[in-house]
C-alpha positions in Angstrom: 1.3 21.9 -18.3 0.9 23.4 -15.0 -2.6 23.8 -13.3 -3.1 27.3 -13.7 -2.5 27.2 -17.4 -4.8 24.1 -17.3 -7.7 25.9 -15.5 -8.5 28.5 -18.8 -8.7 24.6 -20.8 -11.2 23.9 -18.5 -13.2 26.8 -18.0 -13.3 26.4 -22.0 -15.0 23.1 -21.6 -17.5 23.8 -19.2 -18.5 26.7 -21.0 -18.8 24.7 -24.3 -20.5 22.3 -22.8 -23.0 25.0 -21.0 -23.1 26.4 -24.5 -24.3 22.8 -26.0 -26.7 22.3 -23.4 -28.2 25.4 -23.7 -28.3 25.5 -27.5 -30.2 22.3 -27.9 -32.9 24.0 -25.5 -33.9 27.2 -27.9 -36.7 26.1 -29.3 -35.9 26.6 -32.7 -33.1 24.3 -32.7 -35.4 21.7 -30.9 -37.8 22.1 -33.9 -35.0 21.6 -36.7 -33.5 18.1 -35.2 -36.9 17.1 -34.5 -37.8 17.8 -38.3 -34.5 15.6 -39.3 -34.5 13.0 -36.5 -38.6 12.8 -35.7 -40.4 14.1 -32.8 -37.9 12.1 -29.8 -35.1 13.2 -32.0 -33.7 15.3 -29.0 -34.5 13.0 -26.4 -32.6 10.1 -28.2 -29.9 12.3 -28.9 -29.2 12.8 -25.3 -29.6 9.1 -24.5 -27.3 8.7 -27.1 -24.7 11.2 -25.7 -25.6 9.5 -22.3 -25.0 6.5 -23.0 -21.7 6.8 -25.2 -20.2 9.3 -21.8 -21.0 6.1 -19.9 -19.0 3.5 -22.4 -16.3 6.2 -22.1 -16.2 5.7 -18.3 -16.9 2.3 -18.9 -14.9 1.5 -15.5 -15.9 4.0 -13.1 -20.3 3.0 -13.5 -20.9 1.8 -10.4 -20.2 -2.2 -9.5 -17.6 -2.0 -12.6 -15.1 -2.0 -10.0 -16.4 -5.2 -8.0 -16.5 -6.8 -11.4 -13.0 -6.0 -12.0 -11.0 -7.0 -8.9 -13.6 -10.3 -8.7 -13.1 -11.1 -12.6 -9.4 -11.7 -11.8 -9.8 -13.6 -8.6 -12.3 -15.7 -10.1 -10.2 -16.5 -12.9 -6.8 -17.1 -12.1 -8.4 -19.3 -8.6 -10.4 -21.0 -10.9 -10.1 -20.9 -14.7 -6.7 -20.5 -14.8 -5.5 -23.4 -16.8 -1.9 -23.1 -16.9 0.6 -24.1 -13.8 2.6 -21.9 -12.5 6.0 -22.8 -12.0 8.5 -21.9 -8.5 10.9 -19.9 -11.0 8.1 -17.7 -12.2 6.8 -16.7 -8.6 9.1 -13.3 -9.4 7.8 -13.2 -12.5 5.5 -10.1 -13.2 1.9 -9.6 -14.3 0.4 -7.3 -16.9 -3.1 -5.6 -16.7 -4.1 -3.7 -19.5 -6.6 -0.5 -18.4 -7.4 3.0 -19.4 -7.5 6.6 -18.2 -11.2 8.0 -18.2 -12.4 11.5 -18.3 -14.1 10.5 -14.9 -10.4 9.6 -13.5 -9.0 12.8 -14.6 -8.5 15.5 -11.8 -8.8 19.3 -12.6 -5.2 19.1 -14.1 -6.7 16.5 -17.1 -3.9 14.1 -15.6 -4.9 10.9 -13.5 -5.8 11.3 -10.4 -3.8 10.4 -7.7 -7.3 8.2 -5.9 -7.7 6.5 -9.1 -4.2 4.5 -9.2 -5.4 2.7 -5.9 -8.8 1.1 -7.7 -6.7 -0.2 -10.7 -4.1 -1.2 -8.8 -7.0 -3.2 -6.5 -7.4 -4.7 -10.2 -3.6 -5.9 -10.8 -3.1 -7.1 -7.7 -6.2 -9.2 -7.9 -4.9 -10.9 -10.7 -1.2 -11.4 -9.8 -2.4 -12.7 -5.8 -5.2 -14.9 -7.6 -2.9 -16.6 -9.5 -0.3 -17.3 -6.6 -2.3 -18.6 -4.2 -4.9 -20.2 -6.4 -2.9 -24.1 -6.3 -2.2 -23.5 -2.0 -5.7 -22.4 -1.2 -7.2 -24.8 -2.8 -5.0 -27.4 -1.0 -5.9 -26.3 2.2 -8.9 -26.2 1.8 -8.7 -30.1 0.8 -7.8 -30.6 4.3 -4.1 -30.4 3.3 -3.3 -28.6 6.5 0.1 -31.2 7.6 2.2 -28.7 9.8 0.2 -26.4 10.7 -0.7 -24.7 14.4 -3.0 -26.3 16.2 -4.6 -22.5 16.9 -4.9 -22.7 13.2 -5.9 -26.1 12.3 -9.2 -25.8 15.1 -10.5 -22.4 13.9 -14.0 -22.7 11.5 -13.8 -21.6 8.3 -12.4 -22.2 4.7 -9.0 -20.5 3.6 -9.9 -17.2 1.6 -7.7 -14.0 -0.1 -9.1 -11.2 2.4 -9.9 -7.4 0.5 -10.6 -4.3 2.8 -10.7 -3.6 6.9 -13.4 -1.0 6.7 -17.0 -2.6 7.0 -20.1 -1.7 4.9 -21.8 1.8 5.7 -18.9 2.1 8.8 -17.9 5.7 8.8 -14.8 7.2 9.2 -12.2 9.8 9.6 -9.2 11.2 8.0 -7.0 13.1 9.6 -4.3 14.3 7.5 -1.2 16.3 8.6 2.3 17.9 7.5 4.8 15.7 8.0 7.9 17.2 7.1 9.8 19.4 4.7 13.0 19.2 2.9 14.4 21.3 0.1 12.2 20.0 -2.5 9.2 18.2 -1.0 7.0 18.8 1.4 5.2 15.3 2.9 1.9 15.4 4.0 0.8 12.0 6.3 -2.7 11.1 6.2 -4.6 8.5 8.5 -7.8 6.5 8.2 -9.5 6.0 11.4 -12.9 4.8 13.5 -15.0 7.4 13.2 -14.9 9.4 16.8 -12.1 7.0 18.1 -9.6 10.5 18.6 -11.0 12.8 20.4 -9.2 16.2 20.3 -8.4 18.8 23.0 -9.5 22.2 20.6 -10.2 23.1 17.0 -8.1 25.9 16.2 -10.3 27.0 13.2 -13.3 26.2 14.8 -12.9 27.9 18.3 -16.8 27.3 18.9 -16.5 23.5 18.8 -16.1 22.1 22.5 -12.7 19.5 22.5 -12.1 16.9 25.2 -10.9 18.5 28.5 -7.7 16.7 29.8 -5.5 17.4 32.5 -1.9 17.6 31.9 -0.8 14.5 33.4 -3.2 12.5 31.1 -2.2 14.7 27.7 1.6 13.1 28.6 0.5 9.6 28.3 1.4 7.7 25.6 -2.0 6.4 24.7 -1.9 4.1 21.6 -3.9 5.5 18.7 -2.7 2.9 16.3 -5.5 0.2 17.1 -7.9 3.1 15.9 -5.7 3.0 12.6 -7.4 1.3 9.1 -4.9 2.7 6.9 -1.9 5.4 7.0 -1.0 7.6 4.0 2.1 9.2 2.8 2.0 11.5 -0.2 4.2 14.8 -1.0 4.1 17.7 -3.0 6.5 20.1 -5.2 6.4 23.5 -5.5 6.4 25.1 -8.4 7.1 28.5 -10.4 6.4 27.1 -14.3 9.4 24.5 -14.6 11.6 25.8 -11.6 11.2 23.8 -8.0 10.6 26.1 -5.3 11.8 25.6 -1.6 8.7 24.6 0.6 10.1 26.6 3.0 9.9 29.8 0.9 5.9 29.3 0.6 5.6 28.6 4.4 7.2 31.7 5.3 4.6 33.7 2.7 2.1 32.0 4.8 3.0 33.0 8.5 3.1 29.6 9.7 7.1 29.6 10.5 8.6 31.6 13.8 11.2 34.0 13.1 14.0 32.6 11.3 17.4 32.9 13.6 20.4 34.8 12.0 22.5 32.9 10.0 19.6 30.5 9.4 19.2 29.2 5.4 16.6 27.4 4.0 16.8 23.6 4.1 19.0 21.1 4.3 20.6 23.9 6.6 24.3 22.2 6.0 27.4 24.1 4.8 28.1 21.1 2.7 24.7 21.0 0.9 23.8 24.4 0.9 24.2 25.1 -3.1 24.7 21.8 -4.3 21.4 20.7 -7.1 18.8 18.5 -5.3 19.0 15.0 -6.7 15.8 13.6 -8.1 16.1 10.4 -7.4 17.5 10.8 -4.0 15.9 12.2 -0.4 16.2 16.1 -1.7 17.5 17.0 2.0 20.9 16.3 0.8 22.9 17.8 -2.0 24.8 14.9 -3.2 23.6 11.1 -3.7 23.3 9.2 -0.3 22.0 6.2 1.1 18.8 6.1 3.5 20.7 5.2 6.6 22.8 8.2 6.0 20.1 10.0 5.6 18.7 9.0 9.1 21.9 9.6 10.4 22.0 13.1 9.1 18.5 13.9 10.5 19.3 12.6 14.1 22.7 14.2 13.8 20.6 17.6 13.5 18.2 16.6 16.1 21.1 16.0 18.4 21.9 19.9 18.1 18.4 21.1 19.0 18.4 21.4 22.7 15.5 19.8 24.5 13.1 22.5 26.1 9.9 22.2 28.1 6.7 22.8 26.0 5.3 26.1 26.2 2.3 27.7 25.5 1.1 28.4 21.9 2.5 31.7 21.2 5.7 30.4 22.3 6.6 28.4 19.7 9.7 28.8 18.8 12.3 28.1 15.7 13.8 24.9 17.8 10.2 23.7 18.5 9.5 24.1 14.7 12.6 22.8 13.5 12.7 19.5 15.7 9.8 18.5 14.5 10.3 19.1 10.9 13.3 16.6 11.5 11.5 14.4 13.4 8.9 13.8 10.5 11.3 13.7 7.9 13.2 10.9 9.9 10.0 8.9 8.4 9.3 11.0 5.4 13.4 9.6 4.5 11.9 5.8 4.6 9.1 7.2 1.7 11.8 8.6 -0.7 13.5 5.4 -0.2 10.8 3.4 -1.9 11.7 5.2 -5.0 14.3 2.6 -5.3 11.1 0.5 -5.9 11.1 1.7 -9.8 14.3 -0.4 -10.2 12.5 -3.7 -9.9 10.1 -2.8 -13.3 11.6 -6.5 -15.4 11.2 -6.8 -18.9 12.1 -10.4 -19.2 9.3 -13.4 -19.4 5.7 -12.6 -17.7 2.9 -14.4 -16.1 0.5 -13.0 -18.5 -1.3 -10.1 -19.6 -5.0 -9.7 -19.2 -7.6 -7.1 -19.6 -9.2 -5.2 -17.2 -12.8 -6.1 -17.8 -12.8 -9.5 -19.5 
């Protein structure tokens, strides 16, 4: 069910539960339950509803999710009683867990944050397990081989979680990536917290950027050490079950130059040009093809583009537009060549299966 359609379930929902709240508040209905339920009738019906809306989101009260990840750990490094053997390190894990009203985005589906915490959870487990035997070996001195750099350092062998300290702000600075004929990528970065400093706010002409001289906007400074983590997620667009071209959108936006003659929409290839998008393939491409021929493809294209000096904003031309929506999707072909990753899912013997809280 699409989001629009969605949106009139929700509205429904708030207003019921408005309706609820405000019910309970007329006086005469506060008078009936307490004549049923005694004078804290009310009161204990809300810390009733309170209190069952928190077993419900059982997993998302704060510290649950400390509990969880540290539960697993704790477990497999120490409690685990069973040894694991060398033809099982392939072998998967299960976790059992749940979908909560609090994980559920405006769609009623799972939010795309909440995967990340319970998969924080799984991978708990599955690395506690593995390592649990080598740690603690190590950490018996067992340390035979090893770098000398290693060997001198302080400190006992441990499973690191996180690179962001506590209360450390930070930034994220999300972009578009790149387009094809079904997706459009959007790249997002976590960074220190006034680490980039930018030349201009576009939307926010009032804000005063960092003033560079030419010269120093062409270096290649390196923005990576500033980097926590890096995100790559993409969307679809829709019109109720039909896929829509990104491109068709952008256009109905003004963000695209004038489109040259002859021009389609993309993958802009004779070959390609009315063949279906496959699913399960980068959609740039009409039939099936592997991700090196879809890097050879883009930098084919980007071969054609010629190379022009930068010019000032309200130059920006098709070309400038164009190379860099091939430029991104150079990287954005690496992301929909993960989707091979749902091959690997095994149905053969496990490690185990454990809950999420216990």
């Amino acid at each position: 069910m699409s989001a629009a359609t969605r949106l009139t379930t929700m509205a429904g929902l708030i207003t019921s539960t408005a309706a609820i709240v405000g019910i309970s508040s007329i006086p005469s209905v506060r008078d009936f339950i307490s004549r049923y339920l005694g004078p804290s009738g009310t009161k204990n019906i809300w810390r009733l509803l309170a209190l069952a809306f928190a077993l419900l989101n059982l997993k998302n009260l704060p510290g649950l999710w400390h509990w969880r990840v540290l539960k697993g750990i704790i477990y497999q490094l120490q409690f685990q009683p069973t040894t694991q053997k060398p033809k099982h390190l392939f072998a998967p894990m299960i976790t059992s867990s749940f979908n909560t009203l609090y994980d559920c985005d405006y769609n009623f589906h799972k939010s795309n944050s909440t995967y990340f915490a319970d998969l924080d959870v799984a991978r708990a487990n599955l690395m506690g397990c593995i390592i649990r035997t080598g740690l603690a070996r190590l950490n018996r001195g067992d340390e035979e081989g090893l770098p000398k750099e290693t060997t001198a350092t302080k400190g006992r062998y441990a499973l690191a979680l996180g690179g962001i300290e506590p209360l450390q702000q930070f930034e994220i600075h999300t972009r578009i990536l790149a387009w094809d004929r079904k997706w459009i990528y959007c790249v997002s970065h976590v960074v220190k917290k006034g680490a980039i400093k930018p030349d201009s706010y576009a939307l926010q002409p009032w804000k005063k950027g960092r003033r560079r001289s030419a010269d120093m906007k062409s270096e290649d400074e390196d923005l990576t050490k500033y980097i926590f983590a890096t995100s790559v997620a993409r969307y679809v667009f829709k019109k109720g079950r039909l896929t829509i071209n990104p491109e068709i959108v952008l256009e109905r936006s003004h963000l695209l130059p004038s489109r040259p003659d002859g021009v389609g929409l993309p993958p802009r290839a004779e070959s390609a040009a009315t063949a279906p998008a496959a699913a399960e393939t980068p959609a740039m491409n009409g039939v099936a093809t592997s991700p090196a021929d879809v890097a050879a493809e883009v930098s084919s294209k980007l071969g054609q583009i010629p190379d022009q000096p930068a010019g000032q904003d309200d130059d920006w031309t098709w070309d400038d537009m164009e190379r860099e929506r091939l430029r991104g999707l150079k990287t954005a072909s690496h992301f929909d060549a993960l989707s091979a990753a749902h091959g690997e899912l095994r149905a053969g013997e496990v490690l185990g299966q454990y809950g999420d809280y216990w």
